[in-house]
N, C-alpha and C positions, 0 to 999 in steps of 0.2 A: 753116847749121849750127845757128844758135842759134833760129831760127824751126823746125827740127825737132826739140829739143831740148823748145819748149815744147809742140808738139805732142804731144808723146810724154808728159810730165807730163799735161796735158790731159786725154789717151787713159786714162792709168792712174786719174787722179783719176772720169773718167767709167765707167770700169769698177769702180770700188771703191763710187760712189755704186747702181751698178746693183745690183751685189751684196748690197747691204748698204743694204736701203729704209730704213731708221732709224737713219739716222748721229746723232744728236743723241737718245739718250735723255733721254723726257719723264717728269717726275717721276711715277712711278706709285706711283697709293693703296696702300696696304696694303689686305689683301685685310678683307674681313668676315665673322667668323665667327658663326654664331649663337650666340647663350645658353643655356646649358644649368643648365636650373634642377631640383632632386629632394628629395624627403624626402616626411617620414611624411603621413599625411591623419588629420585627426584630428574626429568630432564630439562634442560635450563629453567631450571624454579617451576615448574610444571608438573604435576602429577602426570601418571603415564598409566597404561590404561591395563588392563584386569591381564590381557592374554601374554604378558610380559614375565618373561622364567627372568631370574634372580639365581648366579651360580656362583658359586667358590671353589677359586682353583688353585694347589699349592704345587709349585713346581710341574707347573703344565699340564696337571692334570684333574680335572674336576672331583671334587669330593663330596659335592653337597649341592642340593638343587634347589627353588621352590617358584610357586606361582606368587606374585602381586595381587594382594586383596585391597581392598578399600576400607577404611576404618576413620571414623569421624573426621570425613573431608581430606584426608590423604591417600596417598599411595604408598602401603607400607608391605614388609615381609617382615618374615620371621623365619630363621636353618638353626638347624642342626646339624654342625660340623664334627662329624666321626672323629677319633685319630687314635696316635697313642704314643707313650711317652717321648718317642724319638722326633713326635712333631712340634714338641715344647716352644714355644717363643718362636716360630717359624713364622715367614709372613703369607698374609692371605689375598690373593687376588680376588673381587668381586668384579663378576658382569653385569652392567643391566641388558639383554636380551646377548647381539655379538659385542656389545662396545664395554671396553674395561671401564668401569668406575672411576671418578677422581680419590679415593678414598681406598687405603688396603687395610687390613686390618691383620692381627695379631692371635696365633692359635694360644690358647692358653687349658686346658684340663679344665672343668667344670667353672668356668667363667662366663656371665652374662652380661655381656655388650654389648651399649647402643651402641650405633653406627650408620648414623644417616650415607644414603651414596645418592654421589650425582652423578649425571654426565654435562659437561655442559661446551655444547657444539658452538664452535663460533664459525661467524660465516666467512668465507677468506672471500667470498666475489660481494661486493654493494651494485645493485644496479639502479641507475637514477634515470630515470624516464623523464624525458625534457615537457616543462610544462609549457600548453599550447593554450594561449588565451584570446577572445575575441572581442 
C-alpha cells in the first residue's frame, strides 16, 4: 500500500512536470525599449528645410534615421533609437544632414527626450566692401 501510495505521488509529481516545462521561473530581463528622442532642428536659429535627414550615430555608426517635417512654425523631428541593454547610458551623436549637431544626447531603454539640435556655422572670413559715395 504505501509503495502504491508513493507511486501514485511520483505519477502526479511527473504529470505536473510534463505539464508545466518551466517549473522553476528564471529570472527574466526586463524587456528593452528603444529611446525616443524629438524636438526642433535648428541651423543658426533658423528652421531648415523639409529635405533634410536627421541621423543618430553611436560609435560611428548610424542607428537611426528620419526626415525633418514642419510642425507649427518649426523644423522638428522625431527617432526612434533601437538598442539593447549593453547600449545603456552610452552617448549619442546627432547629424543635421553631413554636420554633427551642437547637442549629443544620451541612449537610455524606454526614455522620451526632448532634444532641440542646432548647428550653428560661424563665419571665419567678414568681407567688407568699401563704400563709394558721390
Amino acid at each position: 500500500m504505501r509503495l502504491m501510495n508513493i507511486m501514485m505521488i511520483l505519477c502526479l509529481l511527473m504529470g505536473f512536470l510534463l505539464l508545466n516545462p518551466n517549473p522553476v521561473a528564471a529570472k527574466e530581463l526586463p524587456p528593452v525599449w528603444p529611446c525616443i528622442v524629438y524636438g526642433t532642428v535648428k541651423e543658426n536659429g533658423e528652421n531648415v528645410s523639409t529635405d533634410i535627414i536627421v541621423s543618430a550615430k553611436m560609435n560611428g555608426i548610424e542607428i537611426a534615421s528620419t526626415e525633418v517635417i514642419f510642425y507649427e512654425g518649426d523644423s522638428v523631428y522625431s527617432m526612434i533609437i533601437p538598442g539593447d541593454t549593453s547600449m545603456e547610458s552610452d552617448p549619442v551623436k546627432f547629424f543635421i544632414g553631413n554636420e554633427q549637431a551642437d547637442q549629443t544626447g544620451t541612449w537610455r531603454s524606454g526614455e522620451n527626450t526632448k532634444l532641440n539640435l542646432t548647428i550653428t556655422n560661424e563665419q571665419k572670413y567678414k568681407i567688407f566692401l568699401p563704400l563709394i559715395s558721390h
